[in-house]
LODRENRO-817477 format. One record per residue (C-alpha): chain; x, y, z. Coordinates in Angstrom, 3 decimals. Last residue first. Example, Ala and Ser with C-alpha at 12.3 -4.5 7.8 and 13.67 -1.06 7.14 Angstrom:
2
PT   c         px         py         pz
PT   A     13.670     -1.060      7.140
PT   A     12.300     -4.500      7.800
***
This chain:
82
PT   c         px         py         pz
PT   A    -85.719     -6.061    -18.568
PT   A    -87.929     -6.243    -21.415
PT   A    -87.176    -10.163    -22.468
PT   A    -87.051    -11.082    -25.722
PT   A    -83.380    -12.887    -25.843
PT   A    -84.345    -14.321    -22.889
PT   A    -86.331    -16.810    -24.724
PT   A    -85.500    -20.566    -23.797
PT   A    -83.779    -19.040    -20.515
PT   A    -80.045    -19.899    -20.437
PT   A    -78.106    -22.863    -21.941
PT   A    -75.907    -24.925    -19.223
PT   A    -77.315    -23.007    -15.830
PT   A    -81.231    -23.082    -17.600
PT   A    -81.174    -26.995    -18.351
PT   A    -79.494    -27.272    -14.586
PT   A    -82.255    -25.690    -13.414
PT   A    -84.803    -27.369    -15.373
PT   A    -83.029    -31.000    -14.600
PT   A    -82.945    -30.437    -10.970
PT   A    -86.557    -29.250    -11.180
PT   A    -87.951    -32.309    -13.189
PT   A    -85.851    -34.596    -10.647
PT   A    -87.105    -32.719     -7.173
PT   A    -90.994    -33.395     -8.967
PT   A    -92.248    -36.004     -6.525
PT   A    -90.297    -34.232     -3.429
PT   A    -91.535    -30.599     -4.752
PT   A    -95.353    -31.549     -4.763
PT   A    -94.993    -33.855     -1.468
PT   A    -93.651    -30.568      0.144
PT   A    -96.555    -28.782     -1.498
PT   A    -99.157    -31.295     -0.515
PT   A    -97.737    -31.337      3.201
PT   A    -97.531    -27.162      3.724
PT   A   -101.599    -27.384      2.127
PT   A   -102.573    -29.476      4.192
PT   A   -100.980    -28.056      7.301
PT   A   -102.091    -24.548      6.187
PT   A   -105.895    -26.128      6.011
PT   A   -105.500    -27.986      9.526
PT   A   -104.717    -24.208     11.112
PT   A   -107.634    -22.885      9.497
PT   A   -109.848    -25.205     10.389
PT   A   -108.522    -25.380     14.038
PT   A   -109.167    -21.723     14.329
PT   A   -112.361    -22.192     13.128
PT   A   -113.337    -24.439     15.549
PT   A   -111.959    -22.948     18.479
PT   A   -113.880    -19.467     17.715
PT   A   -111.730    -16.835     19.236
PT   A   -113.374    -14.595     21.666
PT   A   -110.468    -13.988     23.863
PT   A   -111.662    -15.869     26.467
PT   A   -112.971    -18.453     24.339
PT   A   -109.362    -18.885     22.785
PT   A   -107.503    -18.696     26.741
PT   A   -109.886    -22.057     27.856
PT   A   -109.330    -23.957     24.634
PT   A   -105.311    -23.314     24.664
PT   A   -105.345    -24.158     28.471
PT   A   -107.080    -27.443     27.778
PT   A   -105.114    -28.611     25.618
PT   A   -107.027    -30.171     22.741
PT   A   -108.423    -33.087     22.052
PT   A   -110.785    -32.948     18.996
PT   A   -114.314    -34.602     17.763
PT   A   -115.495    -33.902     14.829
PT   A   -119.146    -32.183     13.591
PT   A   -118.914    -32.341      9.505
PT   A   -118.928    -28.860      8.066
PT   A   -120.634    -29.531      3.872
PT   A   -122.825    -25.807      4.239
PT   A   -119.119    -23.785      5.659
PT   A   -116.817    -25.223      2.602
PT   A   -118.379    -22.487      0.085
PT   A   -116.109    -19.920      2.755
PT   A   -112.818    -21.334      1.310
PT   A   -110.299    -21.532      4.209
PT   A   -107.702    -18.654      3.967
PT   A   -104.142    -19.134      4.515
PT   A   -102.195    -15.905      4.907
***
């Protein structure tokens, strides 16, 4: 579940959206608070983007890992519990 830090509420800055206007009429009656919906939804985008950036800027580093760990195992599985 992606949760919006709550220490973000005191720095809100008023925006303007367009939205369908189905979508906006259904949320208020259901009680759903439009803006925070649309907070919530923007943070998962964010944070969907930064990690696909994440794994596109380091595919290299993890190719190499994983094909460091098919060749010569884990550095210290020799220690391992289980």
């Amino acid at each position: 579940m992606t949760r919006v830090r709550e220490d973000r509420a005191a720095f809100r800055r008023p925006t303007n959206l367009s939205l369908d206007e189905q979508l906006v009429a259904d949320a208020k009656a259901l009680g759903i608070n439009v803006s925070r919906a649309c907070e919530v939804g923007l943070d998962a985008e964010i944070r969907a983007e930064r990690n696909r950036r994440w794994k596109e800027e380091n595919l290299e580093a993890t190719a190499a890992w994983a094909e460091y760990v098919e060749t010569y195992g884990l550095p210290l599985e020799r220690y391992r519990q289980f």
